[in-house]
C-alpha positions in Angstrom: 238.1 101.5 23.7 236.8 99.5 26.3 239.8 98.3 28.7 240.2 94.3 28.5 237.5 93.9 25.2 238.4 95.3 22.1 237.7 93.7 18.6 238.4 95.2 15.4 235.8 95.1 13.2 236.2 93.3 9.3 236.7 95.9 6.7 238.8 94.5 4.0 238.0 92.4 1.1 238.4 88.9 3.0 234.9 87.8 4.3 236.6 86.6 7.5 236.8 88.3 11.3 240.0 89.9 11.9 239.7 89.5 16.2 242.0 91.0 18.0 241.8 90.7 21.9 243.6 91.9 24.6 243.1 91.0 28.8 241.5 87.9 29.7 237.8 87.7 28.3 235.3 85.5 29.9 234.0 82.5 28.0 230.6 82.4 27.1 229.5 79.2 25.5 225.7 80.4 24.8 226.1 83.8 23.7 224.8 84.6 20.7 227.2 88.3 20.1 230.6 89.2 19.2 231.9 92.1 20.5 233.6 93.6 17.6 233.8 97.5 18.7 232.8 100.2 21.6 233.7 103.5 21.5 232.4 105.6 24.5 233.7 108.6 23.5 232.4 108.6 19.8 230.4 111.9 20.3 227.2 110.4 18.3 223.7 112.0 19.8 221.0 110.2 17.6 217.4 108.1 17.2 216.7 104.9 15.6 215.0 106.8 12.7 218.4 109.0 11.8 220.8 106.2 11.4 220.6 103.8 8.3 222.9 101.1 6.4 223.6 101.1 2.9 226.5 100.1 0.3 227.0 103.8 -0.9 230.0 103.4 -3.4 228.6 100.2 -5.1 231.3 97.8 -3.9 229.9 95.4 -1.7 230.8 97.2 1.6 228.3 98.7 3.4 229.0 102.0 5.3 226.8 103.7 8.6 224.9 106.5 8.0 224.1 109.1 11.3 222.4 112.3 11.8 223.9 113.7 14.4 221.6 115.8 17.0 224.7 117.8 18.0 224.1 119.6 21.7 220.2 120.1 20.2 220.8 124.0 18.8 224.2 123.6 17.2 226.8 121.2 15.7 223.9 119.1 13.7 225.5 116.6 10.8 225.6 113.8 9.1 228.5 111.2 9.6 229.2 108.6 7.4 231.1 105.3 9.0 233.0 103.0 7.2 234.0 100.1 10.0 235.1 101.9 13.1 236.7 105.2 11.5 234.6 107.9 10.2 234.5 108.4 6.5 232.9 112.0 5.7 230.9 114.8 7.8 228.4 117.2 6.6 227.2 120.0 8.6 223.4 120.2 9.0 221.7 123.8 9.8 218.3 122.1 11.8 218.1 118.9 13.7 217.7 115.8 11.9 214.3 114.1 11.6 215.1 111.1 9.9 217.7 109.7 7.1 217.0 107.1 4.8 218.5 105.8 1.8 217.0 104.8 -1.8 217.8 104.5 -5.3 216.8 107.7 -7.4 217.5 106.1 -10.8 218.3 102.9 -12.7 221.8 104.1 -13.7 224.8 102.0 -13.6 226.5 102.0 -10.7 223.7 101.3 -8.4 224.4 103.7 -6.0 221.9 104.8 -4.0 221.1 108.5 -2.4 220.9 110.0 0.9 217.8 111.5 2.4 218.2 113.7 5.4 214.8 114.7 7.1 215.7 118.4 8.6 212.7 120.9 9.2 210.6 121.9 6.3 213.9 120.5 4.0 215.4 117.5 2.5 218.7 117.1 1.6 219.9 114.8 -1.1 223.4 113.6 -1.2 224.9 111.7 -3.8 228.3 110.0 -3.6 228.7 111.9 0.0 228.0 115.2 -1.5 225.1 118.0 -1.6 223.2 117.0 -5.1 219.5 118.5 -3.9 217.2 120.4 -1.6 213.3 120.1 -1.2 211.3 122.1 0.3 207.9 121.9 1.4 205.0 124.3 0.1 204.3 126.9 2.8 201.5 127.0 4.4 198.9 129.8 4.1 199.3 132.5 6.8 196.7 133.4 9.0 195.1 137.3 8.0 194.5 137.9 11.6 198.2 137.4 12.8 199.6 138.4 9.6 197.1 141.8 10.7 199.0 142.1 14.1 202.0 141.9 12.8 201.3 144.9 10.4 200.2 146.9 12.7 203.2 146.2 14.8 205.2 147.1 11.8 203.8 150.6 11.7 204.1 151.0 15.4 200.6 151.1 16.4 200.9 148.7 19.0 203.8 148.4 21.3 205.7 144.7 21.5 203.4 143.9 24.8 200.2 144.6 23.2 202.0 142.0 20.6 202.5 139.5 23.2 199.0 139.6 24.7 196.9 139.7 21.1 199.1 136.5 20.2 198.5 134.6 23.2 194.9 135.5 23.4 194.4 134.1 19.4 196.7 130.8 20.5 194.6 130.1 23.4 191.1 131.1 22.4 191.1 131.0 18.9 192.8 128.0 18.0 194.9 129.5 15.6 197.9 128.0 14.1 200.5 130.7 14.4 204.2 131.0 12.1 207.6 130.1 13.6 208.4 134.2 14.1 205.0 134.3 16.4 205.9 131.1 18.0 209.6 132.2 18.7 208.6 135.6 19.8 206.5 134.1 22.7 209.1 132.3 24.3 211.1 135.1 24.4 211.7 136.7 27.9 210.1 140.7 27.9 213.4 143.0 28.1 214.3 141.0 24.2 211.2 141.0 22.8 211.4 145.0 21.5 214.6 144.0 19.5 213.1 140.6 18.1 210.2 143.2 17.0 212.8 145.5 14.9 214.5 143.1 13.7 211.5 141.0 12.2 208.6 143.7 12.2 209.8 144.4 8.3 210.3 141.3 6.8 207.1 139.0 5.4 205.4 136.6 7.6 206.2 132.5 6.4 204.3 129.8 7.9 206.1 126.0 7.1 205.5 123.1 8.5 208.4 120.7 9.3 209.0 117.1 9.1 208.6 114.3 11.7 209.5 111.5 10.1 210.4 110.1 6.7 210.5 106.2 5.4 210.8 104.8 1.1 208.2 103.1 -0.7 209.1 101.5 -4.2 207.9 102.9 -6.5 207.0 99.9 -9.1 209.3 97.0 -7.9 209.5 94.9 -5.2 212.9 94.4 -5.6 215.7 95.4 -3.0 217.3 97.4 -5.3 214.2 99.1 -7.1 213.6 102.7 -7.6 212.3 104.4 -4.3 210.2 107.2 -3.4 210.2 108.9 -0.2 207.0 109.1 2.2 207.3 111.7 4.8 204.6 112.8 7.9 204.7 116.7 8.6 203.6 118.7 11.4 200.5 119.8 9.8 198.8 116.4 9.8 199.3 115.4 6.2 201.6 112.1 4.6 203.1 113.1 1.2 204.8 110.6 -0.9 207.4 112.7 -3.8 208.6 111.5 -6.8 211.9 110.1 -6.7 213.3 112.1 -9.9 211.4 115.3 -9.7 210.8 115.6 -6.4 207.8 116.5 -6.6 204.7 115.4 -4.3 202.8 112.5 -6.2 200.1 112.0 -3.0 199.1 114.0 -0.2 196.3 112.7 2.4 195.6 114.3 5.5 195.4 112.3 8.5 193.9 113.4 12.5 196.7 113.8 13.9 200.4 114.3 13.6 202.5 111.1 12.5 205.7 110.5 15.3 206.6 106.6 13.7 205.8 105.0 10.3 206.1 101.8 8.0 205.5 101.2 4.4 205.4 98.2 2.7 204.2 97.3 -1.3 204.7 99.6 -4.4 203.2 103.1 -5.4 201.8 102.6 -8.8 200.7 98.5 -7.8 199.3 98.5 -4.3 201.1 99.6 -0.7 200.1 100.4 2.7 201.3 102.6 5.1 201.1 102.2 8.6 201.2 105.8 10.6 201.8 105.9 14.8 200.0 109.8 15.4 200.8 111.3 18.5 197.1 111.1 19.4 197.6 107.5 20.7 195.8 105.9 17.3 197.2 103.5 15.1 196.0 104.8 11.1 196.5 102.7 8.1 196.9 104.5 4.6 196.2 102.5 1.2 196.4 103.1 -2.8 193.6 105.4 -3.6 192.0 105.8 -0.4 190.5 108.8 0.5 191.1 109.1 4.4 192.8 106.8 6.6 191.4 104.2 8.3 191.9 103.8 12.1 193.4 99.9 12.9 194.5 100.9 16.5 193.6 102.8 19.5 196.4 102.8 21.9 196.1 103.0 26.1 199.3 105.1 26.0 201.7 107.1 24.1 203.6 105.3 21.0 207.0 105.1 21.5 208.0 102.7 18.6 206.5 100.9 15.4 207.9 97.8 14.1 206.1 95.4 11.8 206.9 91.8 11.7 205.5 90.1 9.0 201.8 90.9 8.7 201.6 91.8 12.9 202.4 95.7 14.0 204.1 95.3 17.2 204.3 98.9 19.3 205.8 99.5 22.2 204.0 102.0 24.4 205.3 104.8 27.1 203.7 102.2 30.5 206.3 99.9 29.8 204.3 97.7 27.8 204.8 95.5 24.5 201.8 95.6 22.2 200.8 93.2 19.0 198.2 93.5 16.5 196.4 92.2 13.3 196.2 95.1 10.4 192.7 94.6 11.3 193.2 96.4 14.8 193.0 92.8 16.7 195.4 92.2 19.5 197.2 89.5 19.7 199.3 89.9 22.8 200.5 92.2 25.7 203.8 91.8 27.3 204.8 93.8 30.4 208.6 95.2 30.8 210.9 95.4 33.6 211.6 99.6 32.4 210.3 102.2 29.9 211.1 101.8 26.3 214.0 104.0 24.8 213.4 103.0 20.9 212.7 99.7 18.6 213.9 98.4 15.6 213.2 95.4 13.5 216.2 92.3 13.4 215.4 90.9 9.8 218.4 88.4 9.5 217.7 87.2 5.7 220.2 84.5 5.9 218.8 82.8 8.1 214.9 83.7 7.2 214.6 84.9 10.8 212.6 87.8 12.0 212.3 89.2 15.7 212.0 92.3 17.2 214.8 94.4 19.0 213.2 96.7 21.9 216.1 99.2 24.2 215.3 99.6 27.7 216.1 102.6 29.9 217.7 99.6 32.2 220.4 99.1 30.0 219.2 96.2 28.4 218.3 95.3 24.6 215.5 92.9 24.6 214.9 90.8 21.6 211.1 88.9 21.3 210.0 86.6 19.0 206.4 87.2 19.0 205.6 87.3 22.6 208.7 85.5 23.6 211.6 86.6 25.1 214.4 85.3 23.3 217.4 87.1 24.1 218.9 89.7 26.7 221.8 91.7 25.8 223.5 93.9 28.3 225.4 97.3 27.6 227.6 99.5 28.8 225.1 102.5 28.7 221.1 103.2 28.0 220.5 102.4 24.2 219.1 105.5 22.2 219.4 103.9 19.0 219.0 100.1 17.2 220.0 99.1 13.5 220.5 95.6 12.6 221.5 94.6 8.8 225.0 94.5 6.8 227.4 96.3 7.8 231.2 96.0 6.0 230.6 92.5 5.0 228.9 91.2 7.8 225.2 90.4 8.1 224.5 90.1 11.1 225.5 93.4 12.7 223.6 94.9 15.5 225.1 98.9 15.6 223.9 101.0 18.5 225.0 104.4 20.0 224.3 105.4 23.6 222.8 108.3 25.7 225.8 109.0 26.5 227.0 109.2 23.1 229.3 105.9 22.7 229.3 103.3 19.5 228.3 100.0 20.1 229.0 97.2 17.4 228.2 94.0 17.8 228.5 90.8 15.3 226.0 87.8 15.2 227.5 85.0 15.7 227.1 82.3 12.4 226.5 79.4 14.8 223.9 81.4 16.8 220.5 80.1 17.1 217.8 81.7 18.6 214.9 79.0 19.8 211.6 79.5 21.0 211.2 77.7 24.6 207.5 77.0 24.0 207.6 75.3 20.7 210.4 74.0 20.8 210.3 69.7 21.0 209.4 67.4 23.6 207.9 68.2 27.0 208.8 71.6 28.3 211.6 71.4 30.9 209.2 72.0 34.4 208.0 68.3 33.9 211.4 67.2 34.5 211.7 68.8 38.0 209.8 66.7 40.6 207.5 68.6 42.9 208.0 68.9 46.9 205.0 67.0 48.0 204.6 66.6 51.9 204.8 64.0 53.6 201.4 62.2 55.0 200.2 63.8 58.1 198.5 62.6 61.1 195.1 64.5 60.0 195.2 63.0 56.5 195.8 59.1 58.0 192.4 59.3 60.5 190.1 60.8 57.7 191.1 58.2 55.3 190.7 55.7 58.1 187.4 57.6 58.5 186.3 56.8 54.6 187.0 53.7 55.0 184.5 52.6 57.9 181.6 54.8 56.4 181.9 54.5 52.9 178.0 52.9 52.7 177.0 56.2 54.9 178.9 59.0 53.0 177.8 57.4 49.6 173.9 57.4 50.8 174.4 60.8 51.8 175.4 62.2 48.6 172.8 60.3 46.6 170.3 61.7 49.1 171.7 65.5 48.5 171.9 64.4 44.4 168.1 64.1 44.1 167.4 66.5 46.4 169.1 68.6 43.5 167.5 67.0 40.6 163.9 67.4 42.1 164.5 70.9 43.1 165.6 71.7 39.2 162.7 70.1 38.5 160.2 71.9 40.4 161.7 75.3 39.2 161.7 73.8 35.4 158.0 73.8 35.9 157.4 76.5 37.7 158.9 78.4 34.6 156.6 77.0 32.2 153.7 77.4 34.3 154.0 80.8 34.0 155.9 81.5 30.7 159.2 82.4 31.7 160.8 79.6 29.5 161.6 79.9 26.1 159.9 76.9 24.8 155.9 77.0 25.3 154.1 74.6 27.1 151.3 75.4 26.0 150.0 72.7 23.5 147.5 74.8 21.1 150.5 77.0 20.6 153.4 75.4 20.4 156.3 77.7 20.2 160.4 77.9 20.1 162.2 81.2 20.5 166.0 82.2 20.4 167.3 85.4 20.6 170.9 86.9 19.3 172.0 90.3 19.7 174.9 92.0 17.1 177.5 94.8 17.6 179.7 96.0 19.8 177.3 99.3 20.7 176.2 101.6 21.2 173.7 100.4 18.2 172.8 96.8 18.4 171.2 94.6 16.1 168.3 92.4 17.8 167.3 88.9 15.9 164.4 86.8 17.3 163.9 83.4 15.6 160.6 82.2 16.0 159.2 78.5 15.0 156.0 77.0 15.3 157.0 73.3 16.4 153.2 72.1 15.7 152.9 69.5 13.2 149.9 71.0 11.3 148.9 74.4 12.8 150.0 77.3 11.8 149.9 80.1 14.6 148.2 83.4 14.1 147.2 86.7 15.8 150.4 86.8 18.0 152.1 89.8 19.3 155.9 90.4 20.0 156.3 93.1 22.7 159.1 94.3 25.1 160.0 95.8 28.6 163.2 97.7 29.0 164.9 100.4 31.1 164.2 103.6 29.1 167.1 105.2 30.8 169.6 103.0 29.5 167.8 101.6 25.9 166.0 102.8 23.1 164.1 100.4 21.0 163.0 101.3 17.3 159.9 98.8 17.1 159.3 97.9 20.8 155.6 96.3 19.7 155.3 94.7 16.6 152.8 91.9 15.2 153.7 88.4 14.2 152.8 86.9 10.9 151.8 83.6 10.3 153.8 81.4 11.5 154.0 77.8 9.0 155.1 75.0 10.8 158.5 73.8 10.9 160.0 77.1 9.7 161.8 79.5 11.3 160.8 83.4 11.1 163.3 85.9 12.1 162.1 89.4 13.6 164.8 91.9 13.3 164.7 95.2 15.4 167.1 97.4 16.4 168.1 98.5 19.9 170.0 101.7 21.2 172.1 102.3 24.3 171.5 106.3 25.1 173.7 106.1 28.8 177.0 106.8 29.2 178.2 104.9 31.8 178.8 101.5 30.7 175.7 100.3 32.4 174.2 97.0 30.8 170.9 95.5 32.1 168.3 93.2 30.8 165.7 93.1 27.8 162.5 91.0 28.5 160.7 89.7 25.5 157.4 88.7 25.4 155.6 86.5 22.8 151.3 87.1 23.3 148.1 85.6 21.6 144.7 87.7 21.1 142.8 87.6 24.0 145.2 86.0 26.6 146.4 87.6 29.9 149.6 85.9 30.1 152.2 85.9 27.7 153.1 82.4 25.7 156.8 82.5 25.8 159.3 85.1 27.3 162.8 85.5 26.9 165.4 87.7 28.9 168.1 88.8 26.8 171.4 89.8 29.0 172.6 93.0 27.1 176.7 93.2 26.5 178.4 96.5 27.3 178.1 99.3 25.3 181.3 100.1 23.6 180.6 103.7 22.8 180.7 105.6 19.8 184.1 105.0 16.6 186.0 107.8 15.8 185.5 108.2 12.0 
């Protein structure tokens, strides 16, 4: 315990805070947390994904659920916290991944399961104890390495030769090689003749593992529904399993592998799933479709995924906060003072209030309502994992462990309110402060002194430089219709309007010329529609086409479609010319001012 601060949190059946204080403990009048427990020295090594909340006996007190990393190679479990003390410990044999919990059933007590995330496995736990294992379907083994390793099984090649082949079909060929292959190149040369004698005889396996792991309902939208579990692998696929069978209901393959993920609606009714791929991309996944679509397409690294409401907000490895539409639309950028350690979404139902809670490597746990900073919380040590939700009989609990691997507890307090500066009533607080204006100077006395005595001059002046102006436009205005460089013809036998609009986002554009004949009776005939571009940056599928008769009072629109065949984000200018039969100059001309080619979507 932490000396001079030490608050014990409420376990027992009274809904009340049992605070207990010792030392003198500064007043805070605006803060928003209790301190209700820190433990430094609680030996918890874990992520935001491995740590969950749920009432696990049925009676209305909700206990902590951890994977523990361990040192990284050994001492992996899972610890279940009830209040400050630990409850129960189960010894994991990989690293955790991720542990959720969900309802397997809709038998009385409704005590939900355990799913820990750990390699190719998943262990279920019911009431605190081992109740099932799943394991993924291996993968299919390559026949080339599968080939080296026979041959090293009957000692035709020597474990170096072993070595080299496997590196060279890593590197050149692309190959996806088994854990044994992997393992066996990281070993140093004097150990890698008795990894080969130990392993030569025994069958190749290649399995995937698990990167992370969320629920879905399965036909309920109801908190406590019947869940099923979604999981990412490292062989780019999302499989959702059956919550009694275990079996996998969907599998789609996506382009890269999922790190963070979110899933919202029901399996058999309609859900989406929202996948952060370590390629930088942003993929959602719905009911029945048959490849993901890309929403997002990151500048940097994901390092979190939250979704607030109908918004994704992701927080990136430059220090930056990110918010989009699930259309892929961004709706703001905020900037932070230090690199992101993880996220997690603060959904106080109480209150109907929604934020999002983003650890800094500064020590610091930001909170932001949309784009607004809201609250700054500071701790003891760097923040390596966030959950918010009930916890004992509290709703408002904020429980975070430490790099260092400390507890950190904290209670929202019921009088809290967390209020956004910019909407909030009345005129924002800068108009109250009154600005240092200097004092009148010698320089600014004479010239006003100055305007005074020649007002009748200085006002002549500018009405002399005004239509100076307005003549000048005017000559230039003429000048242009002279020689057909306007888009409105001057000519009378032909008299013609022209607008142009240009579609997409490249590098294929959609062209639109709307002509109209503004004569009262005439109809125009025998006109031309032709075009001058750079050829190194455009391509234009009809570049000379002819115009049809042209009624009067309508408008026609020619439709062509134009091509941007550079690379380097060059955009220039299209000149479009209208001619009659048997005229040397043109009758109207246009220039369209090209935007910048996108480039080309990834599928």
């Amino acid at each position: 315990m932490v000396r001079g601060r030490w608050v014990a949190l409420a376990t027992g059946p009274s809904p009340g805070r049992s605070l207990k204080m010792e030392g003198n403990e500064r007043s805070e009048a605006c803060a928003k947390w209790l301190d209700a427990h820190y433990d430094p020295v609680a030996n918890l090594y874990t992520f935001s994904s491995c740590v969950a909340l749920a009432d696990l006996h049925g009676d209305g007190e909700t206990k902590l659920i951890v994977g523990d990393l361990g040192t990284g190679q050994s001492n992996m479990k899972l610890k279940v916290y009830k209040g400050t003390t630990m409850l129960s410990e189960n010894t994991l044999i990989d690293l955790p991944t991720g542990v959720v919990a969900f309802l397997m059933d809709t038998n009385e007590p409704r005590t939900p399961a355990v799913a820990v995330a750990s390699g190719p496995y998943i262990y279920i736990y019911k009431n605190l104890r081992p109740y099932f294992k799943f394991t993924l379907p291996p993968l299919e083994v390559n026949p080339l390495e599968q080939d080296i390793w026979h041959q090293a099984k009957e000692d035709k090649i020597d474990h170096l030769t072993l070595k080299e082949m496997l590196e060279s079909f890593r590197d050149k060929g692309g190959m996806r090689l088994s854990a044994r292959s992997l393992r066996y190149l990281m070993l140093e040369p004097h150990e890698m003749e008795a990894f080969v004698n130990v392993h030569k005889m025994q069958a190749i396996k290649c399995q995937t593992v698990i990167t992370c792991m969320a629920t879905l309902n399965k036909n309920m939208a109801d908190d406590d529904a019947v869940g099923c579990l979604v999981i990412g692998t490292e062989n780019m696929e999302v499989c959702i399993l059956d919550p009694e069978a275990f079996t996998i209901q969907a599998k789609l393959n996506i382009p890269s592998v999922a790190v963070f993920m979110d899933v919202t609606g029901q399996f058999d009714v309609e859900f989406r799933i929202i996948v952060a791929c370590r390629n930088g991309n942003i993929y959602i996944i719905r009911r029945d479709s048959k490849r993901p679509k890309q929403c997002v397409e990151l500048n940097s690294q994901p390092v979190g995924l939250v979704r607030l409401n109908k918004n994704i907000v992701v927080g990136c490895g430059k220090e930056t906060l990110h918010a989009y539409t699930q259309k892929g639309k961004k709706l703001w950028t905020v900037q932070l003072p230090a690199p992101i350690t993880t996220m997690s979404l603060m959904d106080h139902k109480a209150k109907g209030f929604q934020a999002v809670l983003v650890a800094l490597a500064n020590s610091e746990v930001h909170l932001y309502k949309d784009k607004i900073l809201i609250n700054v919380t500071k701790t003891q040590d760097i923040v390596t994992s966030l959950c918010f939700g009930r916890y004992g009989r509290e709703d408002g609990t904020l429980i975070m462990t430490t790099k260092g691997g400390g507890l950190i507890i904290k209670i929202l307090k019921r009088t809290a309110v967390f209020e956004d500066k910019d909407t909030s009533p009345g005129p924002p607080l800068a108009q109250s402060i009154k600005l240092s204006i200097p004092k009148k100077t010698k320089l600014y006395v004479d010239q006003t002194l100055r305007e005074r005595e020649n007002a009748v001059a200085m006002h002549r002046a500018f009405q002399m430089d005004l239509y100076r102006l307005r003549l000048r436009a005017t000559r230039e205005y003429a000048k242009a219709l002279e020689a057909s460089m306007a888009p409105v013809s001057a000519d009378l036998q032909e008299p013609l309007k022209m607008n142009a609009v240009v579609q997409g986002i490249g590098p294929a554009f959609k062209l639109t010329l709307n002509i109209q004949n503004t004569s009262a009776t005439r109809p125009a005939i025998n006109l031309c529609v032709s075009f001058l571009y750079d050829e190194h940056l455009y391509s234009v599928k009809r570049a000379f086409f002819k115009v049809p008769m042209l009624v009067p009072g309508l408008t026609y629109p020619l439709v062509t479609f134009v091509e941007s065949v550079s690379d380097r984000g060059a955009s220039d200018t299209i000149k479009v010319f209208v001619l009659a039969m048997g005229r040397r100059a043109p009758i109207l001309t246009a220039h369209i001012h090209m935007p910048v080619s996108e480039g080309p979507l990834l599928a």
